[in-house]
C-alpha positions as CSV (number, residue, x, y, z in Angstrom):
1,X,-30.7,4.6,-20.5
2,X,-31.2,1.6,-22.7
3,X,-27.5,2.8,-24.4
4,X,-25.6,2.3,-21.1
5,X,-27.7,-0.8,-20.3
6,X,-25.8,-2.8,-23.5
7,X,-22.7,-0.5,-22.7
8,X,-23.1,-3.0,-19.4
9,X,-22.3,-6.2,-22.1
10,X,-19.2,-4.9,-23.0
11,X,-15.8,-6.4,-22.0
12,X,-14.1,-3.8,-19.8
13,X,-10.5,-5.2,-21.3
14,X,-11.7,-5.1,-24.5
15,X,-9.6,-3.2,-27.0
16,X,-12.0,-2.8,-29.8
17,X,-14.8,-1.9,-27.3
18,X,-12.4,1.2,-25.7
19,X,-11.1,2.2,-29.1
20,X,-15.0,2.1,-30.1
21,X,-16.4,3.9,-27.3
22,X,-13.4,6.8,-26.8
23,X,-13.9,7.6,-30.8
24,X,-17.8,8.0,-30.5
25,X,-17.2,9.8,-27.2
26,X,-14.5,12.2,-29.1
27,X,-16.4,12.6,-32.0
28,X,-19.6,13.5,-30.1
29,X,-17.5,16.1,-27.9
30,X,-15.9,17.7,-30.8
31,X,-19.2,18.6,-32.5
32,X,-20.8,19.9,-29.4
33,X,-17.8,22.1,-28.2
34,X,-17.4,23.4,-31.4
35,X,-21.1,24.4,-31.4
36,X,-20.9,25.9,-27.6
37,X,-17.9,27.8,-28.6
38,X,-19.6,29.6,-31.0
39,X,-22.3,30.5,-29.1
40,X,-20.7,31.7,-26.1
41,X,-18.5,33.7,-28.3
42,X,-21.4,35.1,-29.8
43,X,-22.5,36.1,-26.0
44,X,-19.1,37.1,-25.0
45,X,-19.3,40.1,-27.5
46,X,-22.4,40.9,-26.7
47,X,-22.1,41.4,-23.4
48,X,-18.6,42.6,-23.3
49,X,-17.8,39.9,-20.6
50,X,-14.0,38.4,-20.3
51,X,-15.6,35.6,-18.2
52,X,-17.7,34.1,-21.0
53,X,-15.6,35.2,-23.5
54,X,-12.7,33.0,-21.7
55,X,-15.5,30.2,-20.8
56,X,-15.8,29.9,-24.8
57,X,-12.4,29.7,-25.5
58,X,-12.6,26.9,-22.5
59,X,-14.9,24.8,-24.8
60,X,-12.7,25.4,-28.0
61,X,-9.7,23.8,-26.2
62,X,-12.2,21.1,-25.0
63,X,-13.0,20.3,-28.9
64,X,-9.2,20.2,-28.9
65,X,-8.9,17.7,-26.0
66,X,-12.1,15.8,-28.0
67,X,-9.7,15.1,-31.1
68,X,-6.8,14.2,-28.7
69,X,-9.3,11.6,-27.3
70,X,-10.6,10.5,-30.4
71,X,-6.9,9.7,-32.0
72,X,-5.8,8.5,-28.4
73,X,-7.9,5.6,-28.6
74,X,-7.4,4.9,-32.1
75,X,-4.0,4.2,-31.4
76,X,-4.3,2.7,-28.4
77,X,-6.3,0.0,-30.4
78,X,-3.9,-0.8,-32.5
79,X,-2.1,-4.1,-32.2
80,X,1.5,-5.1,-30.9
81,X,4.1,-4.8,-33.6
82,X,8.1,-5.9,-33.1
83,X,8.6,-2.2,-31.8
84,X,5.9,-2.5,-29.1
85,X,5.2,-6.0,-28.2
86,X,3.2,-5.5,-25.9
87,X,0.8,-3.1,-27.1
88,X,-0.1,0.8,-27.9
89,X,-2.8,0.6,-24.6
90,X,-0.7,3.5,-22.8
91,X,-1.6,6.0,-25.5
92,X,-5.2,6.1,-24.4
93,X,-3.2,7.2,-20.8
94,X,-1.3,9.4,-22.7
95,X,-4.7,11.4,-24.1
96,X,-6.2,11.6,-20.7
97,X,-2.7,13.3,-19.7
98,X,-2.9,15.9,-22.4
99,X,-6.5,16.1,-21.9
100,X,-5.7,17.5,-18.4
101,X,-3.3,19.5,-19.8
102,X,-5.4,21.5,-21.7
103,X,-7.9,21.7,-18.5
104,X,-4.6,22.8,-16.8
105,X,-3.8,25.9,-19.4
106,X,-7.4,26.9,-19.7
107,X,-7.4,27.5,-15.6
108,X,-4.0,29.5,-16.0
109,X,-5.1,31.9,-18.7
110,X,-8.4,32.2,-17.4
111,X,-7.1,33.1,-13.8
112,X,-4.8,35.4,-15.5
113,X,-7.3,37.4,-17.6
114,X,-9.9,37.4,-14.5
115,X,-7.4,38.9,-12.4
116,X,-6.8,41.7,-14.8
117,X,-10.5,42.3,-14.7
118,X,-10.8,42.6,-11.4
119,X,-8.1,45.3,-11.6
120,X,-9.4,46.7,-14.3
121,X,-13.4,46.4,-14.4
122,X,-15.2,46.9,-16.8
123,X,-19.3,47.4,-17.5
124,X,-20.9,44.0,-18.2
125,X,-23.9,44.2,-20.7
126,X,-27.0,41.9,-19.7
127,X,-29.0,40.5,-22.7
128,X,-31.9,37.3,-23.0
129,X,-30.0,35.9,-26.0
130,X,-26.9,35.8,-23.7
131,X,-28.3,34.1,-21.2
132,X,-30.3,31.8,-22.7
133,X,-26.8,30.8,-24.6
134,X,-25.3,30.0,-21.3
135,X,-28.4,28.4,-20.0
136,X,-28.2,26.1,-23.0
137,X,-24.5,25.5,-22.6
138,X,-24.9,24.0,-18.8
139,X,-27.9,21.8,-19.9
140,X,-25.2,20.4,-22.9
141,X,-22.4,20.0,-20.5
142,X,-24.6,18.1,-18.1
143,X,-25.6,15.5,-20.5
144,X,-21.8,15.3,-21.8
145,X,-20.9,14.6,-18.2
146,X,-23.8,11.9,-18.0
147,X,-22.5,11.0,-21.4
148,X,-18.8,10.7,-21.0
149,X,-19.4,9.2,-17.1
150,X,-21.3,6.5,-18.6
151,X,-18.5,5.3,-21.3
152,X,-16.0,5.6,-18.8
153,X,-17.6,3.2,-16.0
154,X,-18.5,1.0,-18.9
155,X,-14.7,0.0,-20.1
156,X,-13.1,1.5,-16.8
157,X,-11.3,4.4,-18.1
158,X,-9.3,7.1,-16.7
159,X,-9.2,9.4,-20.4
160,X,-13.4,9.0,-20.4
161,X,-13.1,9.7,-16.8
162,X,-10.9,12.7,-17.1
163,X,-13.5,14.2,-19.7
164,X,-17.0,13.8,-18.1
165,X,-15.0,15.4,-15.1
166,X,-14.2,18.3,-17.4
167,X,-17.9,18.5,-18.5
168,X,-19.0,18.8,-14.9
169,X,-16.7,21.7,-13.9
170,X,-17.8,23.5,-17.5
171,X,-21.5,22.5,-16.4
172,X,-20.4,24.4,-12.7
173,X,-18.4,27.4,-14.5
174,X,-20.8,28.2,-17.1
175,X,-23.4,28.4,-13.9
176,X,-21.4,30.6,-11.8
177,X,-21.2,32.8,-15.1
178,X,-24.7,33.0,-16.0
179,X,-25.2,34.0,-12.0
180,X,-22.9,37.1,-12.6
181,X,-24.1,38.2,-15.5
182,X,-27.6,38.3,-13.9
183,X,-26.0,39.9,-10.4
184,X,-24.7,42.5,-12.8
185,X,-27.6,43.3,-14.5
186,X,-29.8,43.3,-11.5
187,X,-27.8,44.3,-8.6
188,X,-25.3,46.5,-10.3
189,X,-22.4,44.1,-8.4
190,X,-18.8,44.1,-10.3
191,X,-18.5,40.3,-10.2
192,X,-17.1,39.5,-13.6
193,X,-13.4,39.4,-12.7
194,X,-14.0,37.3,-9.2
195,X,-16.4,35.0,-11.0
196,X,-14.0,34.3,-13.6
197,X,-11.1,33.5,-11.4
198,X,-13.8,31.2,-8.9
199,X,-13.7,29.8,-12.8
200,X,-10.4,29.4,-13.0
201,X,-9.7,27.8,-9.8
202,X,-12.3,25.1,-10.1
203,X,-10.8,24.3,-12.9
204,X,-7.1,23.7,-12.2
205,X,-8.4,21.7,-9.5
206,X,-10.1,19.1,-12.2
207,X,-7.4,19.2,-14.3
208,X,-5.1,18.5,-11.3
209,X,-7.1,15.6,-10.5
210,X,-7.8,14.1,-14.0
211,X,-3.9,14.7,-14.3
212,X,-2.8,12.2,-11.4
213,X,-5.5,9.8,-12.5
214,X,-3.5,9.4,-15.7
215,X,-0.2,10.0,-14.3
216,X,-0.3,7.3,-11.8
217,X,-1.0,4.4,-14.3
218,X,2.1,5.8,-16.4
219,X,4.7,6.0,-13.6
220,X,3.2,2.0,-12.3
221,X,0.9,2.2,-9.7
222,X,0.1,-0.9,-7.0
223,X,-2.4,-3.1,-7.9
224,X,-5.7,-2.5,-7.1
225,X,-6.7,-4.4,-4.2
226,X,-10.0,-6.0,-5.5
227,X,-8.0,-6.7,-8.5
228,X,-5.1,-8.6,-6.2
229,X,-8.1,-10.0,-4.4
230,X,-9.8,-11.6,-7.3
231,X,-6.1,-13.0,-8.3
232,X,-5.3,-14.6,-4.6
233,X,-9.0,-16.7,-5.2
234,X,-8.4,-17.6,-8.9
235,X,-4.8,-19.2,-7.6
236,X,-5.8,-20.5,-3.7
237,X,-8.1,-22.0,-5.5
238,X,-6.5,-25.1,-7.2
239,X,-5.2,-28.0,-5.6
240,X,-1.4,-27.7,-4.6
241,X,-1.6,-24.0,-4.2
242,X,-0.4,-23.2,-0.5
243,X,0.3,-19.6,-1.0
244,X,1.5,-17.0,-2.7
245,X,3.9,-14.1,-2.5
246,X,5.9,-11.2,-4.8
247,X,3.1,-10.5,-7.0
248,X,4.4,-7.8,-9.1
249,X,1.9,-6.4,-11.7
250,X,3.4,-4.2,-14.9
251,X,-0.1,-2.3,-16.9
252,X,0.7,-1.7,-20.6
253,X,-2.9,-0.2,-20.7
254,X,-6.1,-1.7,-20.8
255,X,-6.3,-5.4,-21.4
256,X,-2.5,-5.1,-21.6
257,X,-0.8,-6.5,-18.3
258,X,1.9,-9.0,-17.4
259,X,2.1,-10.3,-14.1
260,X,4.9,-12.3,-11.9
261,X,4.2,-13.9,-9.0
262,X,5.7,-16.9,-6.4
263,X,3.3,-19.7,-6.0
264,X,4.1,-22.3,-3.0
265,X,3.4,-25.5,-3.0
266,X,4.3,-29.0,-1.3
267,X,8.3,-30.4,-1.7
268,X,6.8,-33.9,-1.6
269,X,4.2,-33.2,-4.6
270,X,4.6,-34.7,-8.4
271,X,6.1,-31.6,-10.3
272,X,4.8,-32.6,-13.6
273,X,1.1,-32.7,-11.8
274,X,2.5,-28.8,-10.1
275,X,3.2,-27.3,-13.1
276,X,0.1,-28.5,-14.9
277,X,-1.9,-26.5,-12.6
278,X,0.4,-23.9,-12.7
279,X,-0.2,-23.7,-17.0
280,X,-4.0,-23.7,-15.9
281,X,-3.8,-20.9,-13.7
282,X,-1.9,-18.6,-16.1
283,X,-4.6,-19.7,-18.4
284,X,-7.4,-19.0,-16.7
285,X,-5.8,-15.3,-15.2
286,X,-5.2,-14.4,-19.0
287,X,-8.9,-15.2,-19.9
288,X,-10.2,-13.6,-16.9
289,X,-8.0,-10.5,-16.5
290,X,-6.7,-10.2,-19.9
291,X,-2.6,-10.3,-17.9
292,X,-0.2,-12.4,-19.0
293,X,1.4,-14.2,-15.8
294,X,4.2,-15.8,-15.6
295,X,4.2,-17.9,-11.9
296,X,7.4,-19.2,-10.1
297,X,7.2,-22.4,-8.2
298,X,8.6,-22.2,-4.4
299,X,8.7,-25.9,-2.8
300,X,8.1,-25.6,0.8
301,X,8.4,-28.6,3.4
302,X,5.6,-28.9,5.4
303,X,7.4,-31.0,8.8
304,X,6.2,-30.5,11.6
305,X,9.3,-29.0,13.4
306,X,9.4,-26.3,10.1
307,X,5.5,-25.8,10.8
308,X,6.0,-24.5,13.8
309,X,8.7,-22.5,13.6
310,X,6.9,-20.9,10.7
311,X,4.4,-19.9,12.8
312,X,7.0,-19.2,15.8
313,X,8.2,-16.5,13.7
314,X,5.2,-15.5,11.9
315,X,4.0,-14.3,15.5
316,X,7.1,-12.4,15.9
317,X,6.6,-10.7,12.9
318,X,2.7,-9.9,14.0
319,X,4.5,-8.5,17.2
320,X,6.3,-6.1,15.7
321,X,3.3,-5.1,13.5
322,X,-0.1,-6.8,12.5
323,X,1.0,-5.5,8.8
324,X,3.9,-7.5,8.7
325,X,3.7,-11.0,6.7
326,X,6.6,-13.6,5.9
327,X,6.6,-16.1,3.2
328,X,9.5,-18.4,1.6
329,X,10.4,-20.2,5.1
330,X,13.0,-22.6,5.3
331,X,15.7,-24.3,7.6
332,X,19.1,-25.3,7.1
333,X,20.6,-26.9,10.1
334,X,24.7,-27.1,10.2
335,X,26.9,-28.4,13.2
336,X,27.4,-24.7,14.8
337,X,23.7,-22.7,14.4
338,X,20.2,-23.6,12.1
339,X,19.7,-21.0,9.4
340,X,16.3,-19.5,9.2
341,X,15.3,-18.3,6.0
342,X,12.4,-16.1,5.2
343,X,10.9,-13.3,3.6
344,X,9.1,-10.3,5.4
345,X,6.9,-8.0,3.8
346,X,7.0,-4.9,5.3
347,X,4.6,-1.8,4.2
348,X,6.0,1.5,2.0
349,X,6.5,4.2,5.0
350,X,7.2,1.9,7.8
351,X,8.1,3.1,11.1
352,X,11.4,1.5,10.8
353,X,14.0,0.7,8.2
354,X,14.4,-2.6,6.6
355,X,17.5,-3.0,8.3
356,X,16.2,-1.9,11.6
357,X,13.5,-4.8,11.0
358,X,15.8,-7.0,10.1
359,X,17.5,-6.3,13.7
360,X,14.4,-6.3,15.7
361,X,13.3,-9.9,14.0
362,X,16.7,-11.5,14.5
363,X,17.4,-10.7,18.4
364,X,13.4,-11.5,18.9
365,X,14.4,-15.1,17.1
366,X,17.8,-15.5,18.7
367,X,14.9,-15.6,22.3
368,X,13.7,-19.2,20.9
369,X,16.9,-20.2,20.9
370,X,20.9,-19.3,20.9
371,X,21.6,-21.8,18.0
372,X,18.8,-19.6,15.7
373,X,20.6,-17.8,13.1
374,X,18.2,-15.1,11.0
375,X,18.6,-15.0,7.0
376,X,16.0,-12.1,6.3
377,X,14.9,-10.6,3.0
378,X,13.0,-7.9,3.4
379,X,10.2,-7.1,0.5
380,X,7.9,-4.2,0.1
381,X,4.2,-4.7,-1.6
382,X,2.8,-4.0,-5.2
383,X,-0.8,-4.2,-4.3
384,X,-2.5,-1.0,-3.2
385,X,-3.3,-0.9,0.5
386,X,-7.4,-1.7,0.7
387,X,-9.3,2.0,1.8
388,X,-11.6,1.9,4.4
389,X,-15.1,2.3,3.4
């Protein structure tokens, strides 16, 4: 316990702390699945079962997904060069993907080789030395999963992640094994096959999951929403600051993000004293977060006939749905019709299409008045809609 308590000190961002943790978490994984493959071997011939003798081969290809790990995060320690700029940090993604790759494999072959021993049974043999192996095994995998769960909460990590989950579902197979082999010795049931493919199944489904943990970070998922949280205080926060909009996050890995966003703040306000704030903030968003932001200045005019227009149409928009939101207001009046210029942010999967809320804003406008002409943008999120607890 006292190891995880000064795990606590470490900076999640840090890239000497990951690379440090995912090589003692890969080196300890390889020397233990190398030791429970050779003991569950040793069981699987004795016994004669294709269940354990697959569950060894399981933790061979584990040791396997250990050394991925282990070179993984070396590399994603590594610094930016003229070829990368902005880092190697996706590479310790890219081990968690081919960590669930090899979950993935094992579940195929294993399901494969069950289902030709449930055609095809065959006598199981029961010995103590067998299943005090497997009894062993589940007690290791447990503490790996404890292990790995641990390093991966620590410094936030999907790979880490990705492995204590494949230590639990080893820790669950290994248990549904050891039940078989006793229901075969004692109640003379022909389990093997169906236990092996129960095997199997569980674990494609952990290596499906540890699979779109990784993927998703890879493709560019939203932003968390505690993350996007923690970024609307840091910037709200300073003087000027009225609001903010288009935040678009880009993760090169761990403590490896850039950031853009639209900051608005007063027409009528000393630029020079604006955009020394603005430094600050990216400043204090790349010692905080690690991201390096780069934030776009929107002057708004704060009249009181804009005002409340702004909040005319902000209603409208709330009408149509609560989820909507508009930013980057503005009027220009000509001789003929006043322009109205805005932004709506409008959810991924809306009811409508953008240019069907495009249509429904303008004709609810043109109800304030006939000289109301609607210039509409229409933008979509890149923060991560907030679950309910």
């Amino acid at each position: 316990m006292s190891f995880f308590l000064r795990l606590g000190n470490l900076e999640p961002q840090d890239p000497e702390a990951r690379r440090r943790c995912g090589i003692l978490s890969g080196g300890i994984g390889i020397a233990l699945n190398l030791l429970l493959f050779g003991g569950k071997l040793t069981a699987g011939i004795l016994t004669a079962s294709i269940a354990i003798t697959a569950d060894a081969f399981n933790n061979l290809s584990d040791a396997a997904s250990s050394v991925v790990t282990l070179v993984g995060f070396r590399l994603a320690g590594r610094e930016a060069d003229e070829e990368h700029p902005f880092g190697h940090g996706r590479m310790e993604y890219l081990a968690g993907l081919a960590v669930a790759m090899l979950i993935l494999l094992v579940g195929v072959e294993l399901a494969q080789s069950s289902l030709q021993k449930i055609i095809h049974p065959e006598p199981v043999s029961f010995s103590v030395l067998s299943a005090g192996i497997l009894s062993a095994s589940i007690l290791v995998k447990l503490w790996m999963f404890w292990f790995n769960r641990g390093l991966s909460r620590a410094i936030r990590s999907a790979a880490l992640a990705a492995t204590a989950a494949d230590s639990l579902s080893d820790a669950a197979a290994t248990g549904t094994l050891l039940l078989g082999l006793l229901a075969g010795h004692f109640l003379k049931l022909p389990l093997d096959g169906w236990l092996g493919l129960a095997v199997a199944l569980f674990i494609l489904r952990t290596g499906w999951g540890a699979a779109k943990d990784t993927v998703d970070p890879l493709l560019g998922r939203a932003m968390d929403p505690e993350l996007a949280a923690d970024i609307d205080r840091i910037v709200l926060g300073h003087e000027y600051i009225l609001g903010i909009h288009d935040l678009v996050y880009h993760d090169y890995g761990p403590g490896r993000a850039m950031m853009s966003l639209h900051a608005e703040v007063p027409a009528d306000a000393d630029f020079l004293e604006v955009h020394d704030v603005i430094d600050h903030i990216e400043r204090e968003l790349k010692a905080r977060h690690h991201i390096e932001t780069s934030i776009h200045m929107d002057p708004v005019v704060r009249d009181g006939r804009t005002e409340m227009l702004r909040g005319q149409v902000a209603g409208i928009a709330r009408e149509l749905d609560p989820a909507l939101t508009i930013h980057d207001f503005r009027i220009t009046a000509g001789p003929i019709h006043t322009n109205l210029v805005f932004d709506v942010v409008v959810p991924y999967g809306f009811a409508l299409s953008d240019s069907e809320v495009r249509g429904r804003l303008s004709e609810e406008i043109k109800k304030l008045s006939d000289r109301y002409f609607s210039v509409i943008q229409v933008d979509h999120s890149y923060v991560e809609k907030q679950k309910a607890p």
